[in-house]
C-alpha positions as CSV (number, residue, x, y, z in Angstrom):
1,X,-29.8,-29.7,-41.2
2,X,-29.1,-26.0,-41.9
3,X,-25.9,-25.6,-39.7
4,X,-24.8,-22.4,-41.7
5,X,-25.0,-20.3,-38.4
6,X,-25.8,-20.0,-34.8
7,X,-27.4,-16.9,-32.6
8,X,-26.4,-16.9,-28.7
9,X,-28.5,-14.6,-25.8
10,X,-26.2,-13.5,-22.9
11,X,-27.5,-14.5,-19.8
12,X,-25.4,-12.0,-17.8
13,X,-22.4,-10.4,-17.5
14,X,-19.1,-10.7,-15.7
15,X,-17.4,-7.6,-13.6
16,X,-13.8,-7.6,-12.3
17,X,-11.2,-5.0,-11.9
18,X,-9.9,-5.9,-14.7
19,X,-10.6,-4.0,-18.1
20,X,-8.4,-4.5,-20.4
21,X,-6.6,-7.3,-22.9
22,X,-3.2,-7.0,-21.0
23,X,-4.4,-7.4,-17.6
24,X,-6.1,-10.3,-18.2
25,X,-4.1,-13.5,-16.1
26,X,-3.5,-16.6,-18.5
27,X,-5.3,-19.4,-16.3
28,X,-7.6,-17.9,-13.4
29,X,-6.7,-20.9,-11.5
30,X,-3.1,-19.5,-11.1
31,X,-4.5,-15.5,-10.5
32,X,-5.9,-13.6,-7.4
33,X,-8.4,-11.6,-9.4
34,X,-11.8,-11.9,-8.4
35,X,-14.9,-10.6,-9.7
36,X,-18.7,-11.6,-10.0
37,X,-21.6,-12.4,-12.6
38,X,-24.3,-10.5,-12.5
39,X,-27.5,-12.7,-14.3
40,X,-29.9,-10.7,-16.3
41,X,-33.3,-11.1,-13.9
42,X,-34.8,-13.7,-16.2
43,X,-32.3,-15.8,-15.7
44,X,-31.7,-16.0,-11.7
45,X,-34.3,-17.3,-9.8
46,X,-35.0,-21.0,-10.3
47,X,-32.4,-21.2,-12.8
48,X,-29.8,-20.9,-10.4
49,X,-31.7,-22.4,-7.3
50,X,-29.6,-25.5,-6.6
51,X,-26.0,-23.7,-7.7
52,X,-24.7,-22.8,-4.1
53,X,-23.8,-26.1,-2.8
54,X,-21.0,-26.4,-5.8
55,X,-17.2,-25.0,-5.1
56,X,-16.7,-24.7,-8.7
57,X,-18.4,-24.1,-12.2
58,X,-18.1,-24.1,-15.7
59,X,-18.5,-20.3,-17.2
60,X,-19.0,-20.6,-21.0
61,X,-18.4,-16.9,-22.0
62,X,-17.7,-14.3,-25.3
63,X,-14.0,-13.1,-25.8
64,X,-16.4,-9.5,-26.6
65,X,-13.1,-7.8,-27.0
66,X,-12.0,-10.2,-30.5
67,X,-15.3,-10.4,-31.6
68,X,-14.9,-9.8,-35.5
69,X,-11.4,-9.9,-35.0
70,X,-9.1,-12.4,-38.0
71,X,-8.3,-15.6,-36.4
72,X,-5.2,-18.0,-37.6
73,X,-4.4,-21.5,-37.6
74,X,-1.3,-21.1,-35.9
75,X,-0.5,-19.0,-32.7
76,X,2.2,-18.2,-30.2
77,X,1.6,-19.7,-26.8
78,X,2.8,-17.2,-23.9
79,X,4.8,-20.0,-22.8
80,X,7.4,-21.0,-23.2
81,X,8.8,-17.5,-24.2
82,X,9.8,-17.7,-27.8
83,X,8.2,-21.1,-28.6
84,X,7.1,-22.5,-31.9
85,X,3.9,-21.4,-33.3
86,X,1.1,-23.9,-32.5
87,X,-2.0,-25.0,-34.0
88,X,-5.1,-22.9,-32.8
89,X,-7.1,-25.6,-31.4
90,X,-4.7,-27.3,-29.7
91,X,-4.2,-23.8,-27.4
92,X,-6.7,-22.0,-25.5
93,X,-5.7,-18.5,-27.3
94,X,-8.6,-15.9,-27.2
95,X,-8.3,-15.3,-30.6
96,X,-10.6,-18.3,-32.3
97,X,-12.9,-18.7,-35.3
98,X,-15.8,-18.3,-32.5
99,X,-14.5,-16.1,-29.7
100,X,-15.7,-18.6,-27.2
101,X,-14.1,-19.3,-24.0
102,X,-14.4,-21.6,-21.2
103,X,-13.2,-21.1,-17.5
104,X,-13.6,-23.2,-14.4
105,X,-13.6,-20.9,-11.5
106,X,-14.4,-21.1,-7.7
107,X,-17.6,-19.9,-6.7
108,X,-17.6,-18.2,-3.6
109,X,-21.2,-17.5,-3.0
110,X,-24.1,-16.4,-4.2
111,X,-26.5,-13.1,-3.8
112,X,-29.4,-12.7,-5.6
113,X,-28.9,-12.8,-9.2
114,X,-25.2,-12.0,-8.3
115,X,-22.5,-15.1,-8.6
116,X,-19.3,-14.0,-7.0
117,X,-16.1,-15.5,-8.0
118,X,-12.3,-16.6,-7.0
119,X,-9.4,-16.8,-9.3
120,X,-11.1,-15.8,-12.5
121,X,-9.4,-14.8,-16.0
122,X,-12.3,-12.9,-17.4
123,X,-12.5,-9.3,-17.8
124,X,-15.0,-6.5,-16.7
125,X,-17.7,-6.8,-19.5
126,X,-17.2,-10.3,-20.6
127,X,-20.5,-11.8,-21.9
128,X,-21.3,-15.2,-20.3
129,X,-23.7,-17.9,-22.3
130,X,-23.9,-20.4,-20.3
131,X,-22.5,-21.6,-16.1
132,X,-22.5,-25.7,-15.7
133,X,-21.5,-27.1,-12.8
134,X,-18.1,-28.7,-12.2
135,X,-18.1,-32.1,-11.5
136,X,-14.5,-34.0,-10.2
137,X,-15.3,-37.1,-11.3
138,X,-16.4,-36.1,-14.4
139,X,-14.6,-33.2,-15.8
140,X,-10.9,-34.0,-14.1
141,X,-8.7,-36.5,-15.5
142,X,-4.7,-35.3,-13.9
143,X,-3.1,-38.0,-15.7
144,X,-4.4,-37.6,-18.9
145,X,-1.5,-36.5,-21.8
146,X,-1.1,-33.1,-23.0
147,X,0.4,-33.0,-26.0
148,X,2.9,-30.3,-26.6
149,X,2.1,-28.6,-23.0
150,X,4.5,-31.9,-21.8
151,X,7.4,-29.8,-23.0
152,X,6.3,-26.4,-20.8
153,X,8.0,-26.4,-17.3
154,X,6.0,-27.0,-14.4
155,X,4.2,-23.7,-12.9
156,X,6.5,-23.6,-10.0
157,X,9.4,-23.2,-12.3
158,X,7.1,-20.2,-14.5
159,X,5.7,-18.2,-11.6
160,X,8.1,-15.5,-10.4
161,X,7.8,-13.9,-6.5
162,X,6.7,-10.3,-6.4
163,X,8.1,-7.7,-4.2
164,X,6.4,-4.2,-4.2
165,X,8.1,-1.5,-2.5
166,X,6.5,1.3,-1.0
167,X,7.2,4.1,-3.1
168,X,5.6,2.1,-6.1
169,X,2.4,1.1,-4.0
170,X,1.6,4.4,-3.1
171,X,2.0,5.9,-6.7
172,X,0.4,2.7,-8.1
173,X,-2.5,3.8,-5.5
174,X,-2.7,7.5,-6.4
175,X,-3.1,6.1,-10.0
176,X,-5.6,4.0,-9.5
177,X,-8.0,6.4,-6.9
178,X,-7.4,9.3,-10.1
179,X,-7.9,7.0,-13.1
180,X,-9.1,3.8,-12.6
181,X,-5.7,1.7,-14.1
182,X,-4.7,-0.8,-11.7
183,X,-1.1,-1.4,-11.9
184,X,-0.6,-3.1,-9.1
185,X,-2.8,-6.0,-11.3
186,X,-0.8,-5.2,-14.3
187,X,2.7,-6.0,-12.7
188,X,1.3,-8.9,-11.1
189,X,0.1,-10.6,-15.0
190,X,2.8,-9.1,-16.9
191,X,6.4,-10.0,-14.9
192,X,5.0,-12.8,-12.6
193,X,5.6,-15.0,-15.3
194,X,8.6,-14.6,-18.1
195,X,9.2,-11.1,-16.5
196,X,11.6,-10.6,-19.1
197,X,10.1,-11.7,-22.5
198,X,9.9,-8.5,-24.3
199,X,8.0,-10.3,-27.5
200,X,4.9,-9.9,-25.9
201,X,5.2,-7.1,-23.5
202,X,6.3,-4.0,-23.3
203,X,9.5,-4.5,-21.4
204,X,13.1,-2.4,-21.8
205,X,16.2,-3.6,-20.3
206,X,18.1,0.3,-19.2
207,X,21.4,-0.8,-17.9
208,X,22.7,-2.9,-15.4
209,X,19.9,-4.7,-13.6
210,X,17.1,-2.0,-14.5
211,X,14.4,-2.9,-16.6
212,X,11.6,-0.8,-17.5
213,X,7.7,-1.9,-18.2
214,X,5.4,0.1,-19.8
215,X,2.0,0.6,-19.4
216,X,-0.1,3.4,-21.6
217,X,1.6,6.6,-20.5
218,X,4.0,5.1,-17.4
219,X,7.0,3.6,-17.1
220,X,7.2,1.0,-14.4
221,X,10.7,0.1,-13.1
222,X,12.3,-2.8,-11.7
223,X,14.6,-5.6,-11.4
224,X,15.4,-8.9,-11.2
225,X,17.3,-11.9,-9.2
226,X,17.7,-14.6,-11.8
227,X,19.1,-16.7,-8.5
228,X,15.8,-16.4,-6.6
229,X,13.2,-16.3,-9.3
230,X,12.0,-12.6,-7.8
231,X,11.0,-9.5,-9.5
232,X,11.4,-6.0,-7.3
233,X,9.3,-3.4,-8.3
234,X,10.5,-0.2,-7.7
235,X,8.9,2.3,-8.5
236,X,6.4,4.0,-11.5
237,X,7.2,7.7,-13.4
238,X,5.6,9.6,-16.2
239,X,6.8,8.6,-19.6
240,X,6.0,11.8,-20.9
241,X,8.8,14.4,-21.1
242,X,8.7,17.5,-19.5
243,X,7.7,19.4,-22.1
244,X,5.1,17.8,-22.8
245,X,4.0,17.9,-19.2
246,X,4.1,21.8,-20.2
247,X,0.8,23.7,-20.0
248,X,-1.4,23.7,-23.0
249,X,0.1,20.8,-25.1
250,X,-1.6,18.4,-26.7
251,X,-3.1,16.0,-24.0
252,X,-3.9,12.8,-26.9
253,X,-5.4,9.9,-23.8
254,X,-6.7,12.8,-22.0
255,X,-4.4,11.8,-18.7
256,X,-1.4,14.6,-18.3
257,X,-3.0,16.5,-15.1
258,X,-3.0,13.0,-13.4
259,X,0.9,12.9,-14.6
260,X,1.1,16.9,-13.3
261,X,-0.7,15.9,-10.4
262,X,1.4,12.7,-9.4
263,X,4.8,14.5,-9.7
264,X,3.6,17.4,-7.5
265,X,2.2,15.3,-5.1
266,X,5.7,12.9,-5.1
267,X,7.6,15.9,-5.6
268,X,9.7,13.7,-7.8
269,X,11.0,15.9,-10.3
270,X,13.2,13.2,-11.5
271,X,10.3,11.3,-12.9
272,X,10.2,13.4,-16.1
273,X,12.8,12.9,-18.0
């Protein structure tokens, strides 16, 4: 039997607000992102006729982004923060010989060819290849070993409260209405869980108990209670430099009149540094 090779057809394909590699939540089951799956029309129909009475299913799907991307046998688990490397197929990393992944999400209902979803982990554009049903007494087994993950503390010791105040959810709004980056989603996946684990994001400690996150072009600040397990996110500025806020200079990711346009409306001339 020739098994040199494979060929997969999409049957549809998922959209979310969420776009991008960092912004994607490391289990759906422990996100609030939401999104849908629109089928291509020749798969709805009768394919799907007898889905709706299950609360959950199976989504089978292509990590699109790594596609042709190197993988290794080793990898760096997000947790615990500066853990060991493990083997690739004892993680669920996205970056795998096939870029295959596998999600069990909640599914809230169904329109048409349209699947809508709870608590996914799949970004806007994600091919799917197959949906199966979830089935409890088939697919759950809670007291089944799991290996290394035996050593990672229980989520309720990972997860970190949120508090946003309102001069960052209005900025974070602005942003989002004028360019489509959702950094209210971004804060919520990158310091609700190791908040302070620069290795894998983009985090700067400034003095005291200020710490700066970056995201492209912005700086979002915040701090921290160690005590209470709680992030407080302040607030969200330009990193570019006033000078290069200057008209006519080089505008490389094509966003500095959004910048311009955020510290006139804020009148916040403090967020250019």
């Amino acid at each position: 039997m020739d098994i040199s090779g494979f060929e997969f057809k999409p049957i549809g394909v998922v959209h979310s607000f969420q776009k991008y590699r960092y912004e994607t939540p490391r289990q759906g089951v422990f996100s609030g992102c939401d999104g849908e799956i629109e089928l291509f029309s020749e798969f709805a129909g009768d394919a799907i006729a007898d889905l709706a009475g299950f609360e959950r299913i199976w989504v089978i799907f292509c990590f699109h982004l790594n596609y042709g991307k190197n993988w290794k046998p080793k990898v760096h688990p997000p947790l615990p923060a500066g853990g060991p490397g493990r083997s690739v197929f004892a993680t669920r990393s996205p970056h795998r010989v096939n870029p295959i992944g596998l999600s069990c999400v909640e599914l809230a209902g169904i329109t048409g060819n349209r699947l809508h979803l709870k608590h996914i982990d799949m970004l806007s554009g994600t091919p799917v290849l197959d949906i199966k049903p979830y089935i409890p007494e088939a697919d759950s087994f809670p007291d089944s070993a799991t290996g290394w993950r035996a050593e990672v503390p229980a989520a309720g010791q990972l997860y970190w409260r949120l508090d946003f105040s309102e001069c960052f959810m209005a900025r974070a709004k602005f942003i989002l209405e004028n360019s489509g980056l959702d950094l209210m989603n971004f804060v919520e996946v990158q310091l609700g869980c190791e908040p302070l684990d620069s290795s894998r994001k983009r985090v700067k400690h400034i003095d005291g108990d200020h710490w700066v996150l970056g995201c492209r072009t912005w700086r979002i600040n915040f701090s921290v209670d160690i005590a209470l397990r709680k992030v407080y996110v302040t607030g969200v500025e330009s990193n570019y430099s006033a000078e290069e806020l200057l008209p006519g200079t080089a505008d490389k990711y094509n966003d500095k009149d959004i910048h311009r346009a955020m510290i006139t409306l804020f009148v916040d001339k403090s967020s250019v540094q």
